[in-house]
C-alpha positions in Angstrom: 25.6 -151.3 -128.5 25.3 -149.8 -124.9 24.4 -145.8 -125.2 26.8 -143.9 -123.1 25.9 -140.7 -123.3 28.2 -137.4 -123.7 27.3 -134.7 -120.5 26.1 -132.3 -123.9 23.6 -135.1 -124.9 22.5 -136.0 -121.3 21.6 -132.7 -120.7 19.8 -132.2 -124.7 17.6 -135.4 -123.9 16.7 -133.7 -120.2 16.1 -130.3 -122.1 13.4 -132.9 -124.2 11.9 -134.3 -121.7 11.1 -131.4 -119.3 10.5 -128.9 -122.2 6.9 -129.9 -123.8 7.6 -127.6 -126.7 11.5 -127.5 -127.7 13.8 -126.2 -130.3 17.0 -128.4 -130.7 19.3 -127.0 -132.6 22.1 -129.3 -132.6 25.3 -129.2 -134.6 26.1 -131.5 -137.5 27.0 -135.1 -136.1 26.6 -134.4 -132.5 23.9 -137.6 -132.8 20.7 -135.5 -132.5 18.8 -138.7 -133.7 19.8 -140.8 -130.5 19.1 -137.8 -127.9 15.7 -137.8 -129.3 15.1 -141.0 -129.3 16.4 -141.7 -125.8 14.3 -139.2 -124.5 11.2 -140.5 -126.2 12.1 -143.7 -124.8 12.3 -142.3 -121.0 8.4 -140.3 -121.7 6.8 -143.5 -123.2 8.4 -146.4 -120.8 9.5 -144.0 -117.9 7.1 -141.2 -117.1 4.1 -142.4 -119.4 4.2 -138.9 -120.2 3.1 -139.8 -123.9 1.9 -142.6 -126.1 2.2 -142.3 -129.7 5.0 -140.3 -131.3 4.9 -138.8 -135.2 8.2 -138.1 -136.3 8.7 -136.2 -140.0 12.0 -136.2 -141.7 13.1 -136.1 -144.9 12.9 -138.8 -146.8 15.9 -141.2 -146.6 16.3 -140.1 -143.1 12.8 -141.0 -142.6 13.6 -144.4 -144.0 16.6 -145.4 -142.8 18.1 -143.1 -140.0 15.6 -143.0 -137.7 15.1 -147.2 -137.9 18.9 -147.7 -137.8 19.3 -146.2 -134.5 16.6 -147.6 -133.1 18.8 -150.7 -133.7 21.8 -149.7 -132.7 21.5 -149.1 -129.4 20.9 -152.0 -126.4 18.6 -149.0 -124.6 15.9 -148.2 -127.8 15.4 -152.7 -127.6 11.9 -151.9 -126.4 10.6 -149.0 -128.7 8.3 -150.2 -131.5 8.5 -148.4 -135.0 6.7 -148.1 -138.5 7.8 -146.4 -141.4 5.2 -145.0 -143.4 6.9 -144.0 -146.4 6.5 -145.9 -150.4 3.1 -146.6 -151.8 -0.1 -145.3 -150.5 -0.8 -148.8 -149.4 2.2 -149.6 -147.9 2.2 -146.3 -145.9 -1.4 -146.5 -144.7 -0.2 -150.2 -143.2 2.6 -148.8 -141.7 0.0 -146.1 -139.6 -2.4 -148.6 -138.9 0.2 -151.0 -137.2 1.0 -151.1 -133.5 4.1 -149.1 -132.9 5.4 -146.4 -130.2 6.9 -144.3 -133.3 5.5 -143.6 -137.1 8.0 -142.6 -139.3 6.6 -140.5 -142.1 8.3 -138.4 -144.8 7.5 -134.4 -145.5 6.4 -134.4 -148.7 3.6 -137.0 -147.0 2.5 -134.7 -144.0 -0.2 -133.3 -146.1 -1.3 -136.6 -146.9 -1.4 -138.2 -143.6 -3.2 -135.4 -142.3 -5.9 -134.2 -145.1 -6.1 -137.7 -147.6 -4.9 -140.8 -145.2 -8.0 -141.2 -143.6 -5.9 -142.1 -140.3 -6.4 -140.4 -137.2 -4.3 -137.7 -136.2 -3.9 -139.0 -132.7 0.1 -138.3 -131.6 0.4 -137.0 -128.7 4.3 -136.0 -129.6 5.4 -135.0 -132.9 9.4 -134.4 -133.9 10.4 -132.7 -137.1 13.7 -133.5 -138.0 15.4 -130.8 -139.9 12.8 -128.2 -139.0 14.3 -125.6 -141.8 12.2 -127.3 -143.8 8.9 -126.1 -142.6 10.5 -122.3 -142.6 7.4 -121.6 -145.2 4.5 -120.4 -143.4 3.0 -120.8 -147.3 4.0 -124.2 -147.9 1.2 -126.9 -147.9 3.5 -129.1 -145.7 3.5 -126.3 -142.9 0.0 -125.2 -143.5 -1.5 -129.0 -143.1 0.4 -129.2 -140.2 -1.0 -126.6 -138.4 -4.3 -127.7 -139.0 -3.7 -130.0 -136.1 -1.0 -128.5 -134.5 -3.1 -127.9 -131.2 -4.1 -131.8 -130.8 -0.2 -132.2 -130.4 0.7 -131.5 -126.5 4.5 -132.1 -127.4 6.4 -130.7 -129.8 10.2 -130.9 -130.6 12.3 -129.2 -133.6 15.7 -130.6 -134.9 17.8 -128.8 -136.8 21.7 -127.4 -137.3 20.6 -125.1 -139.7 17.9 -122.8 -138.3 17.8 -119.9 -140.7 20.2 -120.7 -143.4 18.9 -117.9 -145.2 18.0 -115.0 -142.9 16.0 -114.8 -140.0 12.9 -114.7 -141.7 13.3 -118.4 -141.9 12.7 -118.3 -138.3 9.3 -117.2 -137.8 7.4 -120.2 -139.5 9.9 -122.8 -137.5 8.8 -121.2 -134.0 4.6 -121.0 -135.0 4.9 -124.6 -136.1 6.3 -125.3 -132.5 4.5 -122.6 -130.7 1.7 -121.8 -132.2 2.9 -117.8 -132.9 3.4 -117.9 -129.2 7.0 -116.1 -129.3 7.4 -114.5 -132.7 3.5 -113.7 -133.5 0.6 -115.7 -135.3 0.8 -113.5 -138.3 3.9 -112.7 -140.8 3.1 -109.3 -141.0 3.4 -108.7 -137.6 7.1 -110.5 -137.3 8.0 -108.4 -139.9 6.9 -105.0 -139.3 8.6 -105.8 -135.8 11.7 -107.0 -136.3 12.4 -106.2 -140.3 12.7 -103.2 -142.8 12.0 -103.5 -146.8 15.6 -103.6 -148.1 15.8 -104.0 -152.0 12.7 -102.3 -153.4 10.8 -101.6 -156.7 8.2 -99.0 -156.4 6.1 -100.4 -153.3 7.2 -103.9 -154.1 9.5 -105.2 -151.8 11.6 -107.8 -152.6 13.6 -108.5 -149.0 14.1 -107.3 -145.7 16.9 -106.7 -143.2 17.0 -106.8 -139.8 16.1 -103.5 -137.8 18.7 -102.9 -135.1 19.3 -105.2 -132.4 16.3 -107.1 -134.1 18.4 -110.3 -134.0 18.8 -109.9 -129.9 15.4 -109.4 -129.5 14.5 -112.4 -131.9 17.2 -114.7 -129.8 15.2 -113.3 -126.6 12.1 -114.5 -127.6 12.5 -117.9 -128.0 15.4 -118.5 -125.8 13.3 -120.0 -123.5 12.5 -123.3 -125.6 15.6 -123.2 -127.4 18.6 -124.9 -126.9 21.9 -124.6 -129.5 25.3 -126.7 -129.5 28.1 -126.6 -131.8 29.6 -129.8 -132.5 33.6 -127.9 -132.2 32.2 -127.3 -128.4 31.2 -130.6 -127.5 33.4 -133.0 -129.0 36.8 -133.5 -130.7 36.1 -132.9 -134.5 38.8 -133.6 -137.0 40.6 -131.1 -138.2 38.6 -129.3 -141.9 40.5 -127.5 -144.2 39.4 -125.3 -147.1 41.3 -125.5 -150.6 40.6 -123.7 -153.8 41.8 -125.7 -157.0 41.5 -122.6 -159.3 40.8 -123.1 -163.2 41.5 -120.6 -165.8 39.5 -120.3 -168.9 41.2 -120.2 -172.5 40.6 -116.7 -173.7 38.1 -117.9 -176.3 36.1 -119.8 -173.5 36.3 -116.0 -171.2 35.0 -114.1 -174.2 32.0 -116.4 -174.4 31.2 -116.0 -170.7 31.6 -112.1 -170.6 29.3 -111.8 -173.5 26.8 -113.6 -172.0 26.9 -111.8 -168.9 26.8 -108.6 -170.8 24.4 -108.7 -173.2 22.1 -112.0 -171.4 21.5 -113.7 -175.1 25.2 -115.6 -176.2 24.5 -116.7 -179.9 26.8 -119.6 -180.4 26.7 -122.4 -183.7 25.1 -124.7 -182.0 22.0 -122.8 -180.0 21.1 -119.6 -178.1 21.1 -119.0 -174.7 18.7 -116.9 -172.8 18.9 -115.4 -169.9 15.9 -113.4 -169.0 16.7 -112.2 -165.5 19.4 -112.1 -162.8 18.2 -115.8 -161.0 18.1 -117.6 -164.4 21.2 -115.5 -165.1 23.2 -116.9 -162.4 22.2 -120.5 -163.0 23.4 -120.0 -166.9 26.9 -118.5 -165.3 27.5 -121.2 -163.0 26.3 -123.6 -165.3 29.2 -122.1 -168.3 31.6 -122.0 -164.9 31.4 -125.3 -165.0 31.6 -126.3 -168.3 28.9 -126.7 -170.3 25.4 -125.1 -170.5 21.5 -126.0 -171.7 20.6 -124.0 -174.8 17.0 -122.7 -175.5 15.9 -126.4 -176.6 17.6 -128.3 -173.8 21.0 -129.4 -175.9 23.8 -129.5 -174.2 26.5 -127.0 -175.4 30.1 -127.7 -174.2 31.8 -124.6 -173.3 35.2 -125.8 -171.6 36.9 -129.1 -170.3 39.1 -127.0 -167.4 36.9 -128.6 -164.3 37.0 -132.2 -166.2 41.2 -131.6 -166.3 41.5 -130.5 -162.4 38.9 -133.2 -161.3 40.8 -135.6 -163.4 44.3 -134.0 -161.6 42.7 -134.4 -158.2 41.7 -138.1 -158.5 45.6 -139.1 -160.3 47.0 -137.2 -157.2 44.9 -139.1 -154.3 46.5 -142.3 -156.0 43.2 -144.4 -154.6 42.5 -142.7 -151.8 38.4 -142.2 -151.8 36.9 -138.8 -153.0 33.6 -137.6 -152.6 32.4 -135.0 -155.8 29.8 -132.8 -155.5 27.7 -131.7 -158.5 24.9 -129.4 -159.1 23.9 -129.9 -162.7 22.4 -133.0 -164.6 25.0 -131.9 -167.4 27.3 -131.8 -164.7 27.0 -135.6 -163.5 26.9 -136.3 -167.2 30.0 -135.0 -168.1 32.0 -136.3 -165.3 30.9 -139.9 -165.4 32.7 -139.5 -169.2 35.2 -139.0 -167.7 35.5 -141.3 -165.3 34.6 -144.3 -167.7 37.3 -142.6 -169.8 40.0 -143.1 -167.0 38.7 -146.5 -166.1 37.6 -145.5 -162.6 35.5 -147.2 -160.7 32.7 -144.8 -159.0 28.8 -144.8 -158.2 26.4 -141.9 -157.2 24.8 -142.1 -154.3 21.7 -142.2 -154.7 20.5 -145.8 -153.4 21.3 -147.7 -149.8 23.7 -150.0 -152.0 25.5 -147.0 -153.1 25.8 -145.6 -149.9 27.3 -149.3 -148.2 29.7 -149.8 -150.9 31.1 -146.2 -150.2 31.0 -146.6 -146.5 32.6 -150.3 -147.1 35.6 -148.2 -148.8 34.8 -150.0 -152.0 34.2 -146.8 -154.2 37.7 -144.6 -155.5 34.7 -142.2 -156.3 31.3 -141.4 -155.5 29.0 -138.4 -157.3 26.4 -136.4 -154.9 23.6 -134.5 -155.1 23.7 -132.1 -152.2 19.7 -131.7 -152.6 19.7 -135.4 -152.2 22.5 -136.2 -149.7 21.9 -133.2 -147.8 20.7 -134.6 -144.2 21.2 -137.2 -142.6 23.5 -139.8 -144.9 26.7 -140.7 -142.7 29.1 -141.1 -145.3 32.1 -140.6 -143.4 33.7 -144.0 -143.1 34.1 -143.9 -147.1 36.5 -141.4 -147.2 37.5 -137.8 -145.7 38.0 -136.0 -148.9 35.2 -133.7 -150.9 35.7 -132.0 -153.9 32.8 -129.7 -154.9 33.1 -129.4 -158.6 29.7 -126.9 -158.7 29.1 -125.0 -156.0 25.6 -123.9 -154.4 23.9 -121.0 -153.8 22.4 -122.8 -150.4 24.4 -122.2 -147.5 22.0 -124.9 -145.5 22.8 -127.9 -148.8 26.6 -126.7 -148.8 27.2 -127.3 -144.7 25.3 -130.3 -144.7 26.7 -131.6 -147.3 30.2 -130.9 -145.9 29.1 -132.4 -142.6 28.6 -135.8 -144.2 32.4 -136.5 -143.6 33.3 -133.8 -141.4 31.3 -135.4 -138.3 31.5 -137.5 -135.7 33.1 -141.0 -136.6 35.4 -139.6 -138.8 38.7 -142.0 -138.8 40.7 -139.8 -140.3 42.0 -136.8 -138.5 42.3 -134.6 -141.4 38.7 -133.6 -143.9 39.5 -132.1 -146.9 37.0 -130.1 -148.9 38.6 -128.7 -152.6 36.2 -126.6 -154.6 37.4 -126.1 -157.9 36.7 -122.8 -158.7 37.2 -121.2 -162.6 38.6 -118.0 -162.1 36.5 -114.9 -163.1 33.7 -116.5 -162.8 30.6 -116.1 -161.1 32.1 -119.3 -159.1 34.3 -116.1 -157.1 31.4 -114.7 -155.7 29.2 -117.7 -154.8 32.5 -118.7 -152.8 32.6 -115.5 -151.3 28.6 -115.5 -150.2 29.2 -119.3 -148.6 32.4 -117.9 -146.6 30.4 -114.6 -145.4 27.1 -117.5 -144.4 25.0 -115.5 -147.0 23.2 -117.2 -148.5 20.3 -115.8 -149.2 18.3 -114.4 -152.4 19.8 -111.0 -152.1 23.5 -111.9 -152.4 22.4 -114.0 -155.2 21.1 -111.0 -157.1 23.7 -108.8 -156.2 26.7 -110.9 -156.8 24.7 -111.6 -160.5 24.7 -107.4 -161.1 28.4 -107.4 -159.6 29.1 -109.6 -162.5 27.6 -107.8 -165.0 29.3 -104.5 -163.8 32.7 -105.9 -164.1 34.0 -104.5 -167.7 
């Protein structure tokens, strides 16, 4: 297919090119995988600017995405690529091969670079989705840096830059710049542009932004940073926002206030524990949904209302394809009862088969995992509805996982994204937090004490 480029994308694959250390944040579905790779093809074939390229993604992107558009497109004929992802074997073979690109997964940076016993000789590296590397402690990010300085070129993709706070922001700029624009050290990022914010004693469990921090912050690293917003740059369809709203029997809203009150529920079958306000909010949003692990990992079914509106949504789409989102194992095990109840055909998708029979239009349903299906998956030819029957707490996992039909290539003019919600629950408030973009550990915690305030 010939690569015509949109103005937006001409002038991200220039920003590439004459930027040796760039930040690209780039909207869901604006085709940030093609503007990269266009621009690596111009440096290698072009300018001779560089000669080997490492590029780190997660790991179906790594595996499929990246190889797919090499394919795609009549320009990208020439570029040479190995993925190095599967056994240690097969990944070593891939790295020792002759290729322009290697293709690696994350979890494997540490590997390649420490335990691979291949030289670290790229001369450009890309991280796609650099939010994952917002850990200065993770061994990912540390191994990384290790050889950081051999790397004259270095480019970060991401639409999600600091999906939890700012903080995420200071890892993501030393991986590219060495601490060059937010500071080599943490501590020093923090006592700059932070205050503690929920305290115990001297232990301080978050921070907020000082005044006029976030400016500042913008400032600094405006100069290798470019951002787009897909609504800017090209004609999305139109998203709308429903709530299907549950309502729990009175005996099923007992159970779940006296958990949140007293943190132990006895019940016939099990207890259930819940020793502090994160495990606390996983056990709410697990009885919001229906069912809950006890103490010894059983299974305790708490309500059926989700199952019913789930089972409401799919009668009223008469065939029309629906994407479900879950969060729990219970979760996915529950709903595929009662899908081979109704006699309705579905898959997860969890395996490239999965994924062509949806995009084929071949599925009436298909399960997700946001944590798996998060980046990168185009899903959007299966289908333009998505019905969240558990929400998450991740702001970054919710939008991308949205962004898988509302994107670019979307036939339909119209995505719809239902989230069945069971009213006064601690569903209300995770809604609330996604709405308000907070995401982050602190809202967690409060909306958990809200919860318990509530008489």
């Amino acid at each position: 297919m010939k690569y015509e480029p949109h103005s937006y994308q001409q002038f991200a694959i220039s920003y590439i090119e004459e930027h040796p250390v760039a930040a690209v944040l780039l909207d869901m579905g604006l085709g940030k995988t093609s503007i990269t790779l266009t621009a690596i093809n111009d440096l290698l074939f072009d300018s001779f600017d560089i000669h080997k390229v490492l590029v780190v993604a997660p790991l179906r992107v790594a595996r499929n995405t990246w190889s797919d558009e090499i394919s795609k497109w009549e320009h990208l004929s020439d570029l040479r690529y190995a993925i190095a992802v599967g056994t240690e074997s097969e990944r070593v073979a891939a790295l020792i091969s002759k290729a322009d690109i290697y293709i690696i997964n994350r979890e494997n940076v540490q590997w390649l670079i420490e335990a691979s016993g291949v030289s670290f000789d790229f001369d450009m590296v890309i991280v796609d989705e650099l939010s994952s590397f917002k850990n200065h402690q993770a061994k990912r990010f540390r191994a990384l840096m290790k050889v950081r300085p051999k790397v004259r070129r270095m480019v970060g993709l991401t639409g999600t830059p600091s999906s939890n706070g700012l903080m995420d922001l200071f890892a993501e700029f030393k991986l590219l710049d060495m601490g060059e624009r937010l500071g080599r050290f943490i501590g020093q990022y923090r006592s700059a542009y932070f205050k503690p914010d929920k305290m115990n004693g001297q232990i301080v469990f978050s921070y907020k932004p000082l005044p006029g921090a976030e400016q500042q912050i913008y400032n600094k690293i405006s100069d290798i940073t470019i951002s787009m917003k897909s609504t800017n740059h090209i004609k999305m369809p139109e998203l709308v926002n429903s709530r299907y709203v549950v309502h729990l029997s009175e005996k099923e809203q007992e159970r779940y206030e006296e958990l949140k009150k007293d943190l132990v529920l006895q019940m016939p079958d099990g207890d259930i524990t819940a020793a502090n306000a994160a495990s606390l909010s996983t056990k709410l949003c697990q009885m919001a949904n229906g069912a809950v692990y006890s103490d010894d990992e059983n299974i305790l079914k708490i309500h059926d209302k989700k199952l019913d509106a789930l089972e409401d949504i799919i009668e009223a789409a008469n065939g029309k394809p629906i994407l479900v989102a879950y969060w729990f194992k219970h979760d996915f095990q529950r709903i595929t009862e009662r899908l081979y109840k109704l006699k309705v055909p579905f898959a997860r998708l969890d395996t490239d088969a999965s994924i062509r029979k949806w995009n084929a239009g071949e599925l009436p349903v298909a399960l997700i995992h946001p944590a798996s299906a998060g980046h990168g998956l185009n899903l959007q030819s299966g289908g333009s509805t998505l019905v969240w029957f558990g929400l998450t707490w991740s702001l970054e996992l919710y939008q991308q996982t949205v962004a898988r039909l509302w994107r670019q290539g979307q036939s339909s003019n119209t995505v719809v994204v239902q989230h069945i919600i069971a009213k006064g629950t601690i569903d209300e408030r995770v809604m609330r937090a996604l709405s308000l973009k907070d995401s982050t550990q602190s809202a967690l915690i409060d909306a958990v004490k809200a919860e318990i305030s509530v008489k």
